[in-house]
N, C-alpha and C positions, 0 to 999 in steps of 0.2 A: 623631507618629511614623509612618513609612511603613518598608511593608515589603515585598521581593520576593518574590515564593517561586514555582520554577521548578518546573510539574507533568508529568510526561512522562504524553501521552493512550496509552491503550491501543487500539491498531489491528486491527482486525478485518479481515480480508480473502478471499478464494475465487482461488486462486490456478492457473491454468494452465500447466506449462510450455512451453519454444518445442519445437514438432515439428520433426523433421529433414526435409529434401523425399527422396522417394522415386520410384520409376519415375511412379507412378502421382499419386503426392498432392506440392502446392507445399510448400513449408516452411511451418510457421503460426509468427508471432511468441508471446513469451510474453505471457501476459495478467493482469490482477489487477485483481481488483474489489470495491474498499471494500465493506465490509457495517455496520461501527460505528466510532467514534471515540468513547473513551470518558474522560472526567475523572473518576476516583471512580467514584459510582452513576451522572453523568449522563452520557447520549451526545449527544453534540453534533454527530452525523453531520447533520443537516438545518439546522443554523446553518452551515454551511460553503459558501462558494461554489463554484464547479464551476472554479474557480482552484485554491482552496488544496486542494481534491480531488483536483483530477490534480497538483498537485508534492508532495501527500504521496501518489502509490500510486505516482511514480515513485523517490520516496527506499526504499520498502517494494521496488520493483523490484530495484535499486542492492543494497539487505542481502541479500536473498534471494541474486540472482548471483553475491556476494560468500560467504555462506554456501556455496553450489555449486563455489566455485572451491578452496576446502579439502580 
């Protein structure tokens, strides 16, 4: 018997917004920076390649903007 079972990891992140440019200062893009990935009690943040890192803090990107646009 085999079985699937679909876990959603818990995302940990440090999250900067994007700055507006001013007389003096350029615009800064926004920024986010993974801190844990977590399945349960384990964090799986250093099993992760520097792949699946940056397309999940750009999906974490994506919700946040989408959160903001509400």
């Amino acid at each position: 018997m085999k079985a699937h079972i679909e876990i959603e990891p818990e995302v940990e992140y440090d999250y900067i917004p994007r700055v507006e440019a001013t007389r003096e200062d350029d615009s800064q893009p926004a920024e986010l920076e993974i801190t844990s990935i977590k399945l349960g009690i384990f964090d799986i943040f250093g099993a992760m390649s520097a792949g699946q890192l940056e397309q999940i803090a750009e999906q974490c990107l994506n919700e946040v903007a989408m959160d903001n646009d509400v």
